[in-house]
Every structure is written in C-alpha cells, then in structure tokens.
Phi, psi and omega in degrees: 000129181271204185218178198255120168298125176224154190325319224243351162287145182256079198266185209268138176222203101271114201218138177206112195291150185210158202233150203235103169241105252241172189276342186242042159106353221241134161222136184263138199260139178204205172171114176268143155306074173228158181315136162306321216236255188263156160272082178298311193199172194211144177215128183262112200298137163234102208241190188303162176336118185311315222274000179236018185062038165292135175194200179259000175238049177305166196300313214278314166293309167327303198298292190313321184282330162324315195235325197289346155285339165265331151268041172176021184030065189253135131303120162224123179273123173257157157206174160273109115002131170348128168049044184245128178270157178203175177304333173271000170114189172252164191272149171307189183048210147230191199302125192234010166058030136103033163281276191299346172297353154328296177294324179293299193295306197269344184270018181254326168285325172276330183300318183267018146263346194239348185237306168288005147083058179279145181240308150237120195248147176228134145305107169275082184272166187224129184002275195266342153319354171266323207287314186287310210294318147357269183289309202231004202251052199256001170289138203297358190276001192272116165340264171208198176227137167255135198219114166281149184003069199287167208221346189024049200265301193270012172257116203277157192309343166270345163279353165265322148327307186297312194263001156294331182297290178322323181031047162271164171299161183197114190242148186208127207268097168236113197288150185303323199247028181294137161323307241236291148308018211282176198280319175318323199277301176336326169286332166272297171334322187248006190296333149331324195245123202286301238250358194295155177236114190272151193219100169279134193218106192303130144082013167245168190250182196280350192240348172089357205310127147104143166297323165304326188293307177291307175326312175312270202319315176311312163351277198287336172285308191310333216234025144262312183262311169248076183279333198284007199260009181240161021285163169300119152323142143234002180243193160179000000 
C-alpha cells in the first residue's frame, strides 16, 4: 500500500558524511546524497545565512537530498560553511559575510570533482547561497547555476557581468512574497544576464514553507537536470 511523501520521508539513497577541506586550512562537514541506481546530475547545495539560522540541513536541502536521488537521479551534495553548525556539527572557522566563503564554494566544487567523481555538476544557492554561487561558483566545469530566492544583497554588477559574458544557464526561483526580492525588482536587477530564466512562483514566500512550496521548487530542479523523471511521485 503506498503513502503519501510527507516533510519527514526519507527515500533510499547511499548517504556518507564528507570533510571539506578549504585552500586557507579549514575543514567543513558535510554529506552527499547519491542515487542507487543511474546518476543523472549531481548539485552542490549553497545555503542560507548562518547568521539567520541557515545550514546545510535548511528545510528545502534536506527534503531534496531525501527524496530527489531516488525520485530523479539527483546526487545532492550539502555542506556547512565556515563557523556554520547543523545536526552533523559543525564546520571550522567563522562566519566571513560570503568574503572568506570564497574558499568554501571552491574547495567544496573540487571535492565534488576530485573526491566524489560528480560528472555534471550544477550549483544550487538559496538567499545568501545565491550570492555565493554568483560571486564564487565560475569554475568552468560547473554547468550552471539554480538560484532560490536570490537576495542580491552581496552581489555586486560585475558578478552579473561575468555571467552574462559567461552565457551558461541560470534558472532563478522568485517567490511572489519574497523578504528581498520580489519578481518586478528581480526582472531589473538580473535583465543584464540575456539567458537566466526567472521563474515567478504565485503565493510563495523566501523560506519556501508548506509542502506544495518544496514540490515546486523540487520540480523546477527536476525539470533541469532530469526532465525526463517528471511529473515528481507524491506518493511511494
């Protein structure tokens, strides 16, 4: 008999906790998520503010390394950021406001090329995790970028220069009821970059709340990476 996907499923993966190690000494806990079965893509989580209770196990990253390797042969890799804690502890150092986090987004894109064997990879960020995936996430081997409620507080007109120049895709979730953001301002603010595709999403807020809200967004990953893997199970 099946069940209903409800916040708290768990569906089959191979999950192993991983160490980080940053180019200036640091090392950050983290833990991928991969399918049992074909590996379609793989996405390295960048998440919200610490200093807001941001981590690597935000609602919206859980739920995906939970269910999207099995219902969409998603890899998803999470970690912690420099002085950020979670249920798996915490990462060295401290909070660096995405300055020192330079070093995390890139030794965290060579781990999951040199140690987890990622064969196509995309950078996901979430509000100030878009800022980094911006700013730090340009190794060229990197896809593209998925950017959740992007907040553009710390990302300045030459990091969008670079990826209008750059023209890899960039799809970007802007919920109708954003803290930061909203979709009007969002159309000016990114209209520099010819190819991002803003995805205006009626009646959602910046945290995503409520299960229709995590389908969505799971979806809109699904249907980048995996299109052929939709519609999304709600049930299993």
């Amino acid at each position: 008999m099946s069940e209903l996907i409800r916040p708290s499923t768990v569906l089959p993966a191979s999950r192993r906790p991983i160490t980080i190690r940053t180019a200036d000494g640091l090392n950050l806990i983290g833990e991928v998520a991969t399918p049992i079965g074909d590996r379609i893509g793989s996405i390295l989580c960048l998440h919200p503010n610490p200093t807001g209770g941001g981590m690597m196990d935000s609602h919206i990253y859980k739920k995906a390394a939970n269910r999207l390797p099995d219902m969409a042969g998603i890899e998803i890799i999470r970690f912690n950021t420099r002085g950020t804690t979670s249920e798996a502890g915490t990462s060295e150092g401290e909070y660096g406001a995405t300055v020192t986090e330079k070093f995390d987004v890139e030794a965290a894109i060579e781990f999951s090329f040199n140690e987890i064997g990622v064969e196509k990879l995309w950078v996901m960020g979430w509000s100030f995790g878009t800022n980094l995936a911006l700013k730090y996430a340009r190794d060229p081997r990197v896809l593209g970028l998925i950017l959740l409620s992007p907040t553009l507080l710390e990302t300045n007109g030459a990091d969008l220069e670079f990826w209008a120049k750059d023209g890899r895709p960039i799809t970007a979730l802007i919920p109708e009821h954003d803290d930061y953001l909203k979709p009007d301002a969002a159309a000016i603010a990114f209209a520099v970059i010819p190819q991002i595709n803003l995805i205006n999403v009626d009646g959602a807020k910046h945290l995503w709340v409520g299960e229709p809200a995590v389908y969505r967004v799971l979806a809109e990953i699904t249907k980048i990476i995996a299109p052929a893997r939709l519609p999304l199970p709600t049930e299993f």
